[in-house]
C-alpha positions in Angstrom: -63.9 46.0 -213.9 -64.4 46.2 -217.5 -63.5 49.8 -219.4 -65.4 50.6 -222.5 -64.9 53.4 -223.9 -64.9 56.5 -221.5 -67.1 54.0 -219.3 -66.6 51.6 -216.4 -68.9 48.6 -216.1 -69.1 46.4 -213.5 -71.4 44.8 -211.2 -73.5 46.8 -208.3 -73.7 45.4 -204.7 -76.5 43.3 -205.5 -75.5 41.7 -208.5 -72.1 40.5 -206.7 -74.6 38.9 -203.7 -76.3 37.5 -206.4 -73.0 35.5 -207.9 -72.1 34.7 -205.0 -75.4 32.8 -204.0 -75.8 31.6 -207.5 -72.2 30.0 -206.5 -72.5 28.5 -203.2 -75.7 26.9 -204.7 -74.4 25.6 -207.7 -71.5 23.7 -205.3 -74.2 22.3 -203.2 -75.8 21.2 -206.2 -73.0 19.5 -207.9 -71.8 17.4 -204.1 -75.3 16.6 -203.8 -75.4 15.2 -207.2 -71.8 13.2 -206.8 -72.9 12.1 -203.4 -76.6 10.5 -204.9 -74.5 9.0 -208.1 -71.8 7.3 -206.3 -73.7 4.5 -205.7 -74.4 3.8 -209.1 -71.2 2.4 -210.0 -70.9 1.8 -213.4 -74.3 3.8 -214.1 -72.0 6.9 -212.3 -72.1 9.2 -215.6 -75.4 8.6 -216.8 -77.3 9.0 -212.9 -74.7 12.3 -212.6 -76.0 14.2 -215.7 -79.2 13.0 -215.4 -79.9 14.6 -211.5 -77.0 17.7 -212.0 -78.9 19.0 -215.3 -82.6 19.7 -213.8 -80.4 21.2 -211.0 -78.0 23.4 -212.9 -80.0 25.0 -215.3 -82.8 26.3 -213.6 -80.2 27.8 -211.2 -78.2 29.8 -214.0 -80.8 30.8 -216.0 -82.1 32.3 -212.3 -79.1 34.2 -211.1 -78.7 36.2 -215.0 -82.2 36.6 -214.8 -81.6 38.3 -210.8 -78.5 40.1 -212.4 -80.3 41.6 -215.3 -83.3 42.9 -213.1 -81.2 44.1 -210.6 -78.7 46.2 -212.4 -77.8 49.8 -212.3 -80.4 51.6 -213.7 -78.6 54.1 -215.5 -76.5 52.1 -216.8 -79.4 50.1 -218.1 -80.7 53.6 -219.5 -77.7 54.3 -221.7 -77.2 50.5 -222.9 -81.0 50.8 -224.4 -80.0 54.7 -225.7 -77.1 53.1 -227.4 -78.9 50.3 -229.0 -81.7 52.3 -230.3 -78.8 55.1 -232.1 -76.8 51.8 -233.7 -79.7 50.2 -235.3 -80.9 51.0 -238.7 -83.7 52.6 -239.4 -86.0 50.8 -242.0 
């Protein structure tokens, strides 16, 4: 658990189901990939990257988007408070 200030961040119930998915996937992802590469042989590197990528990203960009939408709500609240007092006024 982070402390900022007089303030604890950290992640809610769902965010930490959320990482925890996102990880279990991300394994099954990356033996899949080793397990369709290893026949290559010599082509190992370029058939690893080129089926683990497609896989990966998609799957990252998923869980912070699931961790963002499912945070606290006040704490989403005061984030947006703070960035509206910090920035300049034109």
């Amino acid at each position: 658990m982070a402390n900022y200030g007089d303030r604890k961040k950290s992640f809610n119930f769902h965010q930490k189901i959320i990482l925890l998915v996102m990880d279990i996937t991300l394994l099954a992802e990356l033996c899949y990939t080793m397990h369709a590469a290893y026949p290559a042989g010599e082509a190992f590197s370029a058939v690893f990257l080129r089926t683990y990528a497609p896989l990966f990203f998609p799957t990252v960009i998923l869980g912070i988007w699931l961790c963002r939408r499912f945070r606290d709500r006040q704490v989403a609240s005061e984030s947006m408070g703070q960035a509206k007092a910090a920035a300049p006024e034109a």
